[in-house]
C-alpha positions in Angstrom: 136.7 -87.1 12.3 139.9 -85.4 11.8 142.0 -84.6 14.7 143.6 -81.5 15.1 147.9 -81.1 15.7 148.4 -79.3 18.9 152.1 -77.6 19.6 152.9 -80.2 22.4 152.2 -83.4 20.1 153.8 -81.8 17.2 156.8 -81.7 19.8 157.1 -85.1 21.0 156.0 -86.5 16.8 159.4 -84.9 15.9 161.5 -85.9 19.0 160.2 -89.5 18.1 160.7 -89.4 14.8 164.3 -88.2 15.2 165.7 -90.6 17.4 163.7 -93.6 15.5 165.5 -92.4 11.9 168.4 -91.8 14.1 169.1 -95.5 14.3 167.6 -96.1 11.8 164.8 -97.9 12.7 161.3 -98.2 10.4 158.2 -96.8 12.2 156.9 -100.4 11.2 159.6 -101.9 13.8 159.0 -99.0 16.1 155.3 -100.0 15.9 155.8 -104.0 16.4 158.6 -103.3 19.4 156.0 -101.2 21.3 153.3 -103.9 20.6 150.9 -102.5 18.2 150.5 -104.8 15.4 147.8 -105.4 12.6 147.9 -103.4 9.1 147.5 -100.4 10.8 150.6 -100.6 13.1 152.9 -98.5 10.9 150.3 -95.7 10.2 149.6 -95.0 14.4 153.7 -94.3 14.2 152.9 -91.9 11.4 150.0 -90.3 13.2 152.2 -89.8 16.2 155.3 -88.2 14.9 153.4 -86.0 12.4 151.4 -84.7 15.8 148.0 -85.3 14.6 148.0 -88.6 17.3 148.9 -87.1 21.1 150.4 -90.1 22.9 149.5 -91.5 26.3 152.2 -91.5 28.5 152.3 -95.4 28.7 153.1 -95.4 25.0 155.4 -93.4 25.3 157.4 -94.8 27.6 157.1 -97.9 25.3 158.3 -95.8 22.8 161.4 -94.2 24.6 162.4 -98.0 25.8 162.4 -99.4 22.6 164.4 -96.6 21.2 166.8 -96.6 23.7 166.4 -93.6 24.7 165.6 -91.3 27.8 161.8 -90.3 28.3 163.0 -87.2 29.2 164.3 -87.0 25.6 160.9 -87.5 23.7 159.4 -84.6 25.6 159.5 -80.5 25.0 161.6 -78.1 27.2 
């Protein structure tokens, strides 16, 4: 069952994306420091930041801590 992108999590996949490459961080890492794991870890951070995987608010505020960055910064305007 494919999932379908929708504008918001299309949104939020680049935002994370950006700041992860921005310090130049593997979506691997990014995966392990939010405490996914398993062979799959790497491929859930590609699902998010390509916006085909909409992400719960609790992983995103995973996300935003281990990027250092503000929550406010991984969402749209």
């Amino acid at each position: 069952m494919s999932k379908v992108s929708t504008p918001t999590a299309a949104v939020v996949g680049a935002l994370v994306a950006a700041a992860r490459n921005r310090i130049g961080m593997s979506q691997l890492d990014l995966a392990h420091k939010i405490g996914l794991s398993g062979e799959d870890a790497g491929a859930a951070i590609s699902r998010l930041e390509s916006g085909v995987q909409e992400p719960r608010l609790d992983k995103l505020i995973r996300i935003s801590n281990a990027l250092k960055v503000p929550l406010e910064s991984l969402l749209p305007d």
